[in-house]
N, C-alpha and C positions, 0 to 999 in steps of 0.2 A: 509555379513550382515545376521542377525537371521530372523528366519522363521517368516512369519506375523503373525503368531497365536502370538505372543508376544505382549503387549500391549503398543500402543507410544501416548503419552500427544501431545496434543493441547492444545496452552493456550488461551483463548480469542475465543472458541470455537462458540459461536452464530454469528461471527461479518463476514463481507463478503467477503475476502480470503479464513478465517479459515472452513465457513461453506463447502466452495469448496474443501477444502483441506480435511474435514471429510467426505466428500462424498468420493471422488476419496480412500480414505484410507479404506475406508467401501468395495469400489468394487474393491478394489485390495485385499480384504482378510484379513485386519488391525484389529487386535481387537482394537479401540478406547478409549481412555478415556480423554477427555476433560473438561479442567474448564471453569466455567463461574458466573459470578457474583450470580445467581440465579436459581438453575435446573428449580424450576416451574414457572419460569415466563414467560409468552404465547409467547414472542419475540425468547424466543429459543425452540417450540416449535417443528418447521422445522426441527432441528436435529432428532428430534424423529422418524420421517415420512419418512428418508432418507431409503432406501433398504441396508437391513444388518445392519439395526441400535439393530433391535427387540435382535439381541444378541449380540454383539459385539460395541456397546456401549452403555457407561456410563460418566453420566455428575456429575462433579465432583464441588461442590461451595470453591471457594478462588478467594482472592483478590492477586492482585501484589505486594501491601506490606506487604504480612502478610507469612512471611517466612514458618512458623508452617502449615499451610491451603498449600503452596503450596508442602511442605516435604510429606505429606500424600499425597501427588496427585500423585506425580513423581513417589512413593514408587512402584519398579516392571516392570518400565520402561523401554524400551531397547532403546528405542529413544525420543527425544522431538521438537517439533516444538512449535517457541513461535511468536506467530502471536500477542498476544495482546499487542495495545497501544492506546494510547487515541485520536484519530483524530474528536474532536467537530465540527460541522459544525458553529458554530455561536463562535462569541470570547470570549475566556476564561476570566474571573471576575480575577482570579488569578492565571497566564499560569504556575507558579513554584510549583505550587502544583497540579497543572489541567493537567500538559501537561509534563515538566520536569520529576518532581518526579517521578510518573509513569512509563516513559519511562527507564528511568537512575536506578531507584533503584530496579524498578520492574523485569528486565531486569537484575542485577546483582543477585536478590533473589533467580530467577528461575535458573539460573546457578550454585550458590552455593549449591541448593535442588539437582541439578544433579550432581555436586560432590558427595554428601554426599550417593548418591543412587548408585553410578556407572554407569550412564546413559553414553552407548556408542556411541550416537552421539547429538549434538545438530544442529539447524537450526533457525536461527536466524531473520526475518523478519525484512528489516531495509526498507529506502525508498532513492528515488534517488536528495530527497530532503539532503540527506549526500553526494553527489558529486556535483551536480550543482555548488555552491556557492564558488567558489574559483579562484577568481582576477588574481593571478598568473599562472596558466594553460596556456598554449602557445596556441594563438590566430589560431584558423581553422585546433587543432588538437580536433579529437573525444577522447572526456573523457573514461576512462575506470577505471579499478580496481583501478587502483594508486590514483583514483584524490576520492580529499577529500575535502568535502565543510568548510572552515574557519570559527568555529564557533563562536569564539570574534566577527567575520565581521558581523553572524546573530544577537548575542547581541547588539552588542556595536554603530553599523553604521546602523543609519535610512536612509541613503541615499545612492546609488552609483551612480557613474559617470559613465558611460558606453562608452567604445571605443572613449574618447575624444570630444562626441556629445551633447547637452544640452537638456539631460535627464536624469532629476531624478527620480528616481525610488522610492516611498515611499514603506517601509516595515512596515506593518501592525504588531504590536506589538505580534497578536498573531503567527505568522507567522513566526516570529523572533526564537518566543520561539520553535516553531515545529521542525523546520530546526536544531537550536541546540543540541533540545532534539534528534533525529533521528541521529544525526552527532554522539554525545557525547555517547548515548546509543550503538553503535555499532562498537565507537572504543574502550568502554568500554566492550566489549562482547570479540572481537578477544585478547583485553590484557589480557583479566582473562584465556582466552583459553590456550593461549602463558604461560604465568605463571603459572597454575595450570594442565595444561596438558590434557583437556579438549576438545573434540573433538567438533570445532563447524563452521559451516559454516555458511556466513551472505548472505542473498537476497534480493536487492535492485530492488525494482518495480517502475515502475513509474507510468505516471496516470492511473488506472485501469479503465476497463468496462469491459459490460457482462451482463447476467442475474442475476440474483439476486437469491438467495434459501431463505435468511430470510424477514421481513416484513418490517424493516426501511430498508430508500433507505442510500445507503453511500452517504457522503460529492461528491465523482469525477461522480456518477451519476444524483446526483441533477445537478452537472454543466451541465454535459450535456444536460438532461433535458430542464437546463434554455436558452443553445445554441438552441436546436431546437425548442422549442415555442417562441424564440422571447423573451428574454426576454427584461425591456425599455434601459438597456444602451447599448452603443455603444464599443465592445472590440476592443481593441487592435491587431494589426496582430503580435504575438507571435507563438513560437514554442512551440509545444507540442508532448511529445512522449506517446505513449500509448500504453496499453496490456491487453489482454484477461484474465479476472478473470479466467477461466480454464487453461489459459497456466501461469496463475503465480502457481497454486497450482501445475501443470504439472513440473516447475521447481523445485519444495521446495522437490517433491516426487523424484526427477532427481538427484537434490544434494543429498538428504537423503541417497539413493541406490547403489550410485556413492563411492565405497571406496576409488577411486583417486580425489573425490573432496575435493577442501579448500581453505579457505581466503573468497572472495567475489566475488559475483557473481552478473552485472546489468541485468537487467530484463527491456529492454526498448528496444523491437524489431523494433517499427515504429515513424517514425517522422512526425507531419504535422504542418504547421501552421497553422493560424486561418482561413484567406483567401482559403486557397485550401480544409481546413474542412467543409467550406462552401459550397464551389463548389461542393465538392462531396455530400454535403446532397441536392445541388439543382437538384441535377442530378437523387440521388437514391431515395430520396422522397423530389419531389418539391410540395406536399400538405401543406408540413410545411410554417408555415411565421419565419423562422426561426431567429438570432437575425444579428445587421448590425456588420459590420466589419471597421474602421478606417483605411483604405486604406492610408493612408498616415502613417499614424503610426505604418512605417515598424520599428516592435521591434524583429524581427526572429533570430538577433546576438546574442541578451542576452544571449538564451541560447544554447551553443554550441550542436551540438551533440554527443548523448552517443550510444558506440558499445556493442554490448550485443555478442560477437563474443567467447569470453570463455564460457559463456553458452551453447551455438550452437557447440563448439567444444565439449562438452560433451555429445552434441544429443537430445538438446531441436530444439524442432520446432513448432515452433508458429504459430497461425493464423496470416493471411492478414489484416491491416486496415482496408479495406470495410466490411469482414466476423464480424468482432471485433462491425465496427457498425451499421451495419444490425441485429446483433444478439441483441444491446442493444435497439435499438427502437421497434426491434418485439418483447421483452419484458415488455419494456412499454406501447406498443398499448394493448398486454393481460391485461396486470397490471391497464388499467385505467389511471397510471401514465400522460399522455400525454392531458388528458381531464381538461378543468378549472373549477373548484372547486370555486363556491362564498366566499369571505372570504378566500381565501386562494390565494395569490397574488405568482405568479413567482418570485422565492428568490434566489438570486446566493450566495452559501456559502459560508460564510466568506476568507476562504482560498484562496480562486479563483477571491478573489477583486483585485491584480496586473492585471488581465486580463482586463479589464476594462478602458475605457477611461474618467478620471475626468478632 
């Protein structure tokens, strides 16, 4: 790999991966250059302030569909990470241009700019919302690299039938469209690779937490959020795998460095349900009224779990669950986050309405 004084793109640079992934790159020595929708808008503001930013980066303005704005950004590249995609917290007005587009065409723009530049590696940012969703998977094997979520089954099927049991599962329209876009975006990243001869590796995270470095909270920390104040409905006992905002940038830099990595890589080192997520926040901070849990409504099959064991043979090593959410509430108790706000009512985001008992 080239020496860090060489300059490597972030795409979607202010957003909460990427800002993690611009720090660690700052204090590894990276000269940065990152797009983002707006250099001066105060929301990215925090890249500025990072240590090693005053020289070694620069914010760079492009959109994802605007090939020309992204060809100037790449331009001198020797690596790229493209973190940016559109994850709304409330439901898209119209997900095929909100959520799709974006993903899928933005996603093959930034790839073709690195053809055109000679960028010798790329990294791909996908989500584990591209392996979940796939009916055919052999029943109480752990998903891994192979498996790939069926995205007609996101489009097309409002309902599943789960393991034979009378549970229907509604899929939220915008939800539909996420899962697709993320599926379709990434196997549309490794084919252009394959055919054009492009070096790119894909990483799939799952639900992220952590501290935060910019000012909006993400969609998977507002959930959390809403899990430990309590918020009024009642979830579901569902599985849920989860990972440290520093050890997902920790992988992106792993694969990056790695000249024997390739293909894909999950990012989903811990597993909990709902039920024992709660247990452990009654245990580590039982000052919260934290929210209830539908103990009967053991949903934990749905979804299988995922091995993150290629990653770890490449020499990631992740925080603990506990560490992951001790880290994100003692960021919240700084942040204010955690205090109620008149007029500003506990919101579970959109995405995270399947957790939910209706």
């Amino acid at each position: 790999m080239a020496s860090p004084s060489a300059s490597r793109r972030v795409t979607g640079g202010g957003s909460y991966i990427a800002s993690w992934l611009v720090k660690l790159l700052l204090t590894r020595g990276y000269a940065v250059n990152a797009t983002v929708r707006d250099p001066g808008d105060p929301k990215n503001a925090h890249l500025g302030r990072l240590d090693g930013a005053a020289g070694n980066l620069r914010l760079f303005k492009a959109d994802m569909l605007d090939p020309d704005a992204l060809a100037t950004a790449v331009a001198g590249c020797e690596g790229v990470f493209h973190v940016a995609s559109p994850v709304p917290s409330v439901k898209a007005v119209d997900p095929e241009s909100e959520v799709l587009a974006p993903a899928v065409k933005g996603t093959l723009n930034i790839l073709q700019a690195c053809s055109a530049n000679n960028v010798q590696k790329v990294v791909v940012v996908s989500s584990t919302s591209a392996v979940h969703f796939n009916p055919n998977w052999p029943q109480g094997k752990p998903k891994d690299e192979s498996c790939w979520s069926d995205r007609d089954l996101c489009l097309k099927n409002k309902f599943l039938i789960i393991r034979r049991i009378r549970l229907i599962l509604t899929l939220f329209g915008w939800l539909d469209w996420y899962m697709a876009a993320k599926t379709l975006a990434e196997e549309k990243a490794l084919e252009y690779a394959e055919k054009n001869g492009l070096n790119v590796v894909t990483v799939c995270p799952c639900l992220v937490l952590g501290p935060l470095l910019q000012p909006a909270v993400s969609a998977s920390n507002e959930f959390f959020i809403y899990v430990i104040k309590g918020g009024p409905t009642i979830m579901n006992n569902l599985l849920w795998h989860v990972v440290n905002v520093r050890d997902v940038a920790d992988a992106l830099l792993l694969v990056y460095e790695k000249a024997e990595s390739s293909g894909r890589y999950l990012c989903a080192p811990d597993r909990v349900s709902t039920k024992d997520l709660l247990n452990i926040l009654k245990k580590t901070h039982p000052n919260y009224n934290c929210v209830n849990c539908d103990n009967d409504s053991d949903l934990k099959s749905i979804i299988t779990r995922i091995t993150s064991e290629k990653l770890k043979n490449l020499g990631w090593k992740p925080r603990t669950i506990e560490e992951t959410l001790s880290d994100s509430i003692e960021y919240y108790e700084k942040a204010g986050l955690l205090q109620d706000v008149e007029g500003c009512p506990c919101r579970l985001p959109h995405p995270f309405h399947l957790a939910i008992d209706k």
